[in-house]
C-alpha positions in Angstrom: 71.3 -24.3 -33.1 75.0 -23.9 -34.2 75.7 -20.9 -36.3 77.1 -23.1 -39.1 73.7 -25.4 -39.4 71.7 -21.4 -39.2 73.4 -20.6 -42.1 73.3 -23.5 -43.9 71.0 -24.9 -46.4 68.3 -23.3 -48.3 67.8 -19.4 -48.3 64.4 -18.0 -47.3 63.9 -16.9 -50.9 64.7 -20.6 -52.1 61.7 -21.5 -50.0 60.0 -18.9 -51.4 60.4 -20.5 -54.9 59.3 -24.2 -54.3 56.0 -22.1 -52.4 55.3 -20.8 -55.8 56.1 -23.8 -57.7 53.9 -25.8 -55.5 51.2 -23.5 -55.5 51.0 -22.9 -59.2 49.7 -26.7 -59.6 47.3 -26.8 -56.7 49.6 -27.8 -54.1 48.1 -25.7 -51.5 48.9 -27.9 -48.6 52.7 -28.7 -49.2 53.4 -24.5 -50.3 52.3 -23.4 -47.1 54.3 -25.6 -45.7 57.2 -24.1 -48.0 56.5 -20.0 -47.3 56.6 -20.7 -43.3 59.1 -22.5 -43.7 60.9 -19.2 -45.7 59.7 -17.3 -43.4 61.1 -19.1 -39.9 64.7 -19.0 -42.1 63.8 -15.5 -42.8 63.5 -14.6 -38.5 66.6 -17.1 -37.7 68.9 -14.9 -40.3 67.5 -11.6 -41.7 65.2 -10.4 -39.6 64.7 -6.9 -40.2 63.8 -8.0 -44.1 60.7 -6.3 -43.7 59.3 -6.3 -47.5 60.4 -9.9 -47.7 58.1 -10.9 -44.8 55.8 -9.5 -46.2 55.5 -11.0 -49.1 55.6 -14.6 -47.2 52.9 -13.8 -45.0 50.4 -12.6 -47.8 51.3 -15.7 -49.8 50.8 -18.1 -46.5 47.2 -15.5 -46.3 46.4 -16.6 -49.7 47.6 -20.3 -49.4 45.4 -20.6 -46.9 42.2 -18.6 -48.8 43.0 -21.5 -51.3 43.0 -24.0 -48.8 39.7 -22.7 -47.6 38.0 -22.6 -50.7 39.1 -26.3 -51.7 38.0 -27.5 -48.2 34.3 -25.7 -49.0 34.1 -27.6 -52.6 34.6 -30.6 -50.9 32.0 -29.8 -48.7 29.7 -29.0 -50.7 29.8 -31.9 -52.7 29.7 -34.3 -49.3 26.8 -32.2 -48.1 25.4 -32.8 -51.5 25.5 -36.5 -51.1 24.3 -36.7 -47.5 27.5 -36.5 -45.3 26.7 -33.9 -43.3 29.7 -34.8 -40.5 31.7 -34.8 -43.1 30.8 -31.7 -44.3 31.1 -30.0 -41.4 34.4 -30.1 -40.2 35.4 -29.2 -43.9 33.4 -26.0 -43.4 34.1 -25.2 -39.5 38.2 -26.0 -41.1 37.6 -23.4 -44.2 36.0 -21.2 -41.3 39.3 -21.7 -39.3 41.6 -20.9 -42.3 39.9 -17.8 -44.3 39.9 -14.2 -43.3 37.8 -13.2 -46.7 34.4 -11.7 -45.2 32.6 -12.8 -47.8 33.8 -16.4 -47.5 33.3 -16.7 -44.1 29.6 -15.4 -43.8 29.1 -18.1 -47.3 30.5 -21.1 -44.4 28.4 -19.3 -41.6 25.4 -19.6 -44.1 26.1 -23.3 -44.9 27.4 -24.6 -41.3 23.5 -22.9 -40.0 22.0 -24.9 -43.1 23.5 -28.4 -42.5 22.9 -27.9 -38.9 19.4 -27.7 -39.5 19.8 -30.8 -41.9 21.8 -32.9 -39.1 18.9 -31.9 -37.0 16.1 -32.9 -39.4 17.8 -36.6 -39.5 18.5 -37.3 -35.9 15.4 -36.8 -35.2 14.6 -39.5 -37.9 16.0 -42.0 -35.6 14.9 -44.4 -32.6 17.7 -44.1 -29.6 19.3 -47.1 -28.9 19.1 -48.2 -25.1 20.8 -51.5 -25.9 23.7 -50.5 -23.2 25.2 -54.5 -23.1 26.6 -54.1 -26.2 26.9 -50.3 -26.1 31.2 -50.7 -25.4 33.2 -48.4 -28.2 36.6 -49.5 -29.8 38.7 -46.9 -28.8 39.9 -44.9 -32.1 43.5 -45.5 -32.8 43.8 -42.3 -33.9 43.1 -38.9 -31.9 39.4 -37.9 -33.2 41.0 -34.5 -33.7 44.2 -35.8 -36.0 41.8 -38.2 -38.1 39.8 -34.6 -38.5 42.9 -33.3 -40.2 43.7 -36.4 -42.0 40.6 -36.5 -43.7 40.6 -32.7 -44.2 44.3 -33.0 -46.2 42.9 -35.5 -47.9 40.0 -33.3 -49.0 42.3 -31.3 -51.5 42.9 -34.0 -53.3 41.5 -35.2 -56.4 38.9 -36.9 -56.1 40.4 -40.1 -58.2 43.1 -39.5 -55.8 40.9 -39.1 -52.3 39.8 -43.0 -52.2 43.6 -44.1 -52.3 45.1 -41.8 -49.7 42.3 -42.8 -47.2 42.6 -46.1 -47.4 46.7 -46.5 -47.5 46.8 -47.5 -43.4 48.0 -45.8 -40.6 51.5 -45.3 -41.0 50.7 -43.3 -44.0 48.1 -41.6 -42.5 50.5 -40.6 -39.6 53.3 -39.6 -42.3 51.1 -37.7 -44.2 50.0 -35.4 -41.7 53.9 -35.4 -39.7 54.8 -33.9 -43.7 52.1 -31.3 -44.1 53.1 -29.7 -40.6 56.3 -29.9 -41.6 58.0 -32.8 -39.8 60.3 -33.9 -42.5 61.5 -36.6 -40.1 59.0 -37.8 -38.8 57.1 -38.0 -42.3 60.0 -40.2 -43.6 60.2 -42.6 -40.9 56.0 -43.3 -40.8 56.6 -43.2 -44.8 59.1 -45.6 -45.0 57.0 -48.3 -43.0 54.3 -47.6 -45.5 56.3 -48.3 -48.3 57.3 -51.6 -46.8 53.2 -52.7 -46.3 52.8 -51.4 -49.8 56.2 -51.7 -52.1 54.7 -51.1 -55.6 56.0 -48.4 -57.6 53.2 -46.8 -58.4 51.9 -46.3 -55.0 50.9 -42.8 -54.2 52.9 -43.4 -51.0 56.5 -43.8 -52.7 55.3 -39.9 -53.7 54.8 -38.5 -50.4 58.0 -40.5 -49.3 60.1 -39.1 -51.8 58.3 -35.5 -50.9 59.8 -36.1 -47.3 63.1 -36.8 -48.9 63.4 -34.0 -50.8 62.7 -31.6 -48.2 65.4 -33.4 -46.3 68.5 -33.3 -48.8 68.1 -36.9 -49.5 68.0 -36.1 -53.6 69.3 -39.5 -55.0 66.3 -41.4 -52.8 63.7 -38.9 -53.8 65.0 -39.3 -57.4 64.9 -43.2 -57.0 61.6 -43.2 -55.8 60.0 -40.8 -58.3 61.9 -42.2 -61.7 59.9 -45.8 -60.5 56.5 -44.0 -59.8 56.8 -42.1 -63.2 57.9 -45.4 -65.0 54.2 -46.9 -62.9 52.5 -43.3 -63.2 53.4 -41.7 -66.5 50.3 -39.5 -66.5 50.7 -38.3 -62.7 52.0 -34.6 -62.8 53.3 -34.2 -59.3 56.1 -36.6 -60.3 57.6 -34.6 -62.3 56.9 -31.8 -60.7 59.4 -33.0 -57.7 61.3 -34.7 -59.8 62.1 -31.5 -61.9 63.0 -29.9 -58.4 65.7 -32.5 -58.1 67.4 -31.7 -61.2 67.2 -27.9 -60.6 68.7 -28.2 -57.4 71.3 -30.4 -58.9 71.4 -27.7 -61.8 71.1 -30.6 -64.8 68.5 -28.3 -66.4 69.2 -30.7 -69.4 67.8 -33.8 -67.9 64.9 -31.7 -66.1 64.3 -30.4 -70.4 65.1 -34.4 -71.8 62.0 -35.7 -68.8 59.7 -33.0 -69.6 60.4 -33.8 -73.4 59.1 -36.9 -72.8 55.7 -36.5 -71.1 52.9 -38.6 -72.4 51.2 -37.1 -75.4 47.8 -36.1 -73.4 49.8 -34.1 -70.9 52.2 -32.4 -73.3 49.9 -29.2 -73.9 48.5 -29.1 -69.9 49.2 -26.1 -68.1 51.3 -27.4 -65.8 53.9 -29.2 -68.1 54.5 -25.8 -69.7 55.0 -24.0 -66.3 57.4 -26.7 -65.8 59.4 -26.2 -68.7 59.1 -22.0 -68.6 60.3 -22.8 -64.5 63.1 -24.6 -66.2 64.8 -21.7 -68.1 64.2 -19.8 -64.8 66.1 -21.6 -62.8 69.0 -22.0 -65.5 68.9 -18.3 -65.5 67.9 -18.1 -68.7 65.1 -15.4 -68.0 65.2 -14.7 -71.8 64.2 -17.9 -72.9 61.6 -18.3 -69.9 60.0 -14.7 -71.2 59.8 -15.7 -74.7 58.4 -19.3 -73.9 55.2 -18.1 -71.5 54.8 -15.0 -74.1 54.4 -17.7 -76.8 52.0 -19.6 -74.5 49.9 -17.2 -74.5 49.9 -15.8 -78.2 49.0 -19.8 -79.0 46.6 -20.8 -76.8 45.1 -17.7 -75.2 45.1 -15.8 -71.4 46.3 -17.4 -68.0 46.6 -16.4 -65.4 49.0 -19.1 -63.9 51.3 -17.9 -67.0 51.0 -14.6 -66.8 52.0 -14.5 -63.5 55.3 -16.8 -64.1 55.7 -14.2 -67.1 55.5 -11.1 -64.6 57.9 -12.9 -61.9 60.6 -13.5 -65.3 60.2 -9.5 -65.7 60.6 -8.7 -62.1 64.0 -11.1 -62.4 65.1 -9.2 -65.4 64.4 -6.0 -63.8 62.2 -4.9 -66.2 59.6 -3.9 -63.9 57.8 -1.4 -66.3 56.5 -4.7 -68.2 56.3 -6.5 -64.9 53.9 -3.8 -63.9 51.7 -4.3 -66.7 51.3 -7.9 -66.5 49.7 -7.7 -62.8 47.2 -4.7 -64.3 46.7 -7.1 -67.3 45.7 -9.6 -64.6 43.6 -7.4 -62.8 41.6 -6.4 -65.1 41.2 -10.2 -66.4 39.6 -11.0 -63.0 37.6 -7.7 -62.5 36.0 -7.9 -66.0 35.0 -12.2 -65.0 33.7 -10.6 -61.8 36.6 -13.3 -60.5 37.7 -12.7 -56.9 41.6 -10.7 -57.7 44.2 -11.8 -55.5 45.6 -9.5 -53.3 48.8 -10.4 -53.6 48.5 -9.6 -57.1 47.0 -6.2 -56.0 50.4 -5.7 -53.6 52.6 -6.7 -56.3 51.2 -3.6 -58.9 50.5 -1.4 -56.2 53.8 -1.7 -55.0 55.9 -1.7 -58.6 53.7 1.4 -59.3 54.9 2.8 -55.7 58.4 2.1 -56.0 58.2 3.9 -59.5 57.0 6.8 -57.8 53.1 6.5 -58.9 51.7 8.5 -56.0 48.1 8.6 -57.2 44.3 7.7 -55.9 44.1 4.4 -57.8 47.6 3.5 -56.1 46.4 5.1 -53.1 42.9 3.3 -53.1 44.7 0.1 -53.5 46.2 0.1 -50.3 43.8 1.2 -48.5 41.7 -1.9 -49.6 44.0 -4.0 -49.1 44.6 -2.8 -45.7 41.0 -4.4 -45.3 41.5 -7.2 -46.7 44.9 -8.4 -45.4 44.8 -6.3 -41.5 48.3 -8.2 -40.5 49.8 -6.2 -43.0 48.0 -2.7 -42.6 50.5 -0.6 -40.7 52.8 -0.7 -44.4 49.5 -0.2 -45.8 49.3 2.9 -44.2 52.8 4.5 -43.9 52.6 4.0 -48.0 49.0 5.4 -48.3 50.2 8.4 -45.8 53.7 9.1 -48.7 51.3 9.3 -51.4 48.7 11.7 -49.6 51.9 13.5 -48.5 53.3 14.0 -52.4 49.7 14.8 -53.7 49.7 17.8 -51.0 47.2 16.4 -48.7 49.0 16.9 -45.5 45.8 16.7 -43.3 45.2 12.6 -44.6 48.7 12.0 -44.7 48.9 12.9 -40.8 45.8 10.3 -40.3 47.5 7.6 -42.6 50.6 7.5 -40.1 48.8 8.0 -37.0 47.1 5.0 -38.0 50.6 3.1 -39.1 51.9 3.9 -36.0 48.8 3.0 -33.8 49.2 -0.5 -35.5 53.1 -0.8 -36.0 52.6 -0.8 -32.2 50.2 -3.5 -31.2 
């Protein structure tokens, strides 16, 4: 790679950015696409970025929790309805993507139950010994890649599901080239699928124009998405990449003027407003971003989405103090639901608090669990746990805390 093209393009905090956009409306698929993507730019250029990469990992750990725990919904509602095949490779693929204990025993659980099911209904049925006509049609896809197809798919809505399946093979084989990242590839399978299906509204002029936005092509991503919107109007992820176009174009007015003009049903949704709160961000207005989630939540009550676009606008304006208190706000949000909390929302406090030179249990405690609960990250974990047993005096634990740093720093 030539030094010009490595340092060229998008930063690994850039990446970062559309990661968090992506996730913060369910794109789970496409944001960990995003963060490894940050994080490859991240090893070709800063390297020794240590905090950096580890922020991208946790978020490509929790991409991947909320993968997991889509792909289990989906199974459960195709187990539900008698699919058991289905099912299965949903829950041996939410097996494959979740490190949460808890989560995984659930799948073990599940996996053992439709197993027995699977079992129940073959032996429901007579063997066939016709062999004449026993000749198979070879599958025209890999058994495996059709596997993942169907898996990607399985995010989806459900409204959404029928017409992604059914679009042909070169979308299919685009689809999956663009969720493992093969821009390229993706665009050239794409393109062929837009010529078997030209109409606007097609979900596949969406995917198309994804590919071409991840490839610099802005005026054909914008082409394609202003016609899908026109077909679409009620489709979010429209202008979700379509607003990307104009912040990376910096015309924050015409990204304001499209989101003025939503539909009326979309106008209060979640989403729209983390649109328009993303658009002062962008524009640097951190102000004007702060003040507009604030409102949000005076109006229409707690969440969590917003508050966490309000604590990344603090972070910006280095008012970390009020940043702080927005992840504790979320924490105890999720604690007092009994909802599972993040744990990159538990880093982010743990860390401000850390940085602020909060060297106490709670602090302490925090990474200790998290150590648990994210073990690629546990030798930081540690080193930090051993600096606050060290200020509280405990020299004893703060010996064992590095020991253990160290031990794991060098695997």
């Amino acid at each position: 790679m030539s030094i010009l093209k490595l340092f060229s393009g998008k930063t690994p905090e850039e990446y970062e950015q559309k990661g968090d956009e992506l996730f913060s409306v369910d794109l789970w698929g496409k944001a960990k696409v995003e963060y490894e993507r940050a994080l490859d730019k991240l090893e070709k250029i800063t390297p020794r970025n240590y905090e950096l990469k580890t922020r991208l990992q946790e978020k490509i750990l929790q991409v991947k929790e909320a993968l997991a725990l889509g792909h289990k919904q989906n199974a459960d509602d195709l187990m539900e309805s008698g699919f058991f095949d289905d099912a299965r490779e949903l829950y041996v693929l939410a097996q494959e993507l979740s490190a949460d204990s808890m989560l995984k025993s659930d799948l073990k659980m599940r996996l053992e139950e439709l197993d027995f099911q699977l079992d129940k209904t073959l032996e429901q049925k007579l063997p066939d010994f016709d062999f004449e006509n026993s000749e198979t049609e070879e599958a025209e896809f890999p058994e495996q890649d059709d596997e993942y197809f169907r898996a990607l798919c399985g995010t989806l809505p459900k409204d959404i599901q029928k017409d992604y399946l059914n679009y042909g093979n070169n979308f299919k084989n685009g689809y999956m080239a663009l969720n493992r990242g093969d821009f390229e590839m993706a665009a050239g399978y794409l393109s062929r699928a837009v010529e078997e299906d030209p109409s606007a509204g097609s979900y596949i002029s969406l995917e198309l124009a994804t590919a071409y936005l991840n490839l610099g092509k802005h005026s054909e991503a914008q082409q394609l998405l202003e016609a899908f919107i026109e077909s679409r109007p009620q489709a979010l992820p429209g202008y979700q990449l379509l607003c990307e176009i104009f912040w990376e174009k910096k015309a924050f007015d015409q990204a304001e003027a499209l989101l003025a003009a939503v539909p009326e049903e979309l106008t209060e949704s979640v989403a729209v407003y983390l649109l328009k709160g993303e658009t002062h961000h962008h524009a640097g207005n951190f102000g004007g971003a702060k003040g507009f989630y604030r409102n949000f939540l005076a109006t229409y009550g707690w969440n969590e989405l917003v508050a966490r676009a309000l604590a990344k606008t603090h972070e910006a304006m280095n008012e970390l103090a009020n940043a702080r208190n927005v992840y504790r706000e979320i924490m105890d949000q999720c604690s007092s639901c009994h909802a599972r909390l993040d744990p990159l929302i538990k880093q982010r406090y743990a860390d401000l608090c850390f940085d602020s030179g909060m060297y106490n249990t709670e602090i302490l405690e925090l990474y200790l669990s998290l150590a648990q609960e994210i073990p690629t990250n546990a030798a930081d974990y540690f080193e930090k746990a051993s600096r606050i047993c060290s200020a509280q005096g405990n020299a004893g634990e703060a010996r064992r805390f590095r020991a253990i740093a160290e031990k794991l720093a060098s695997q």
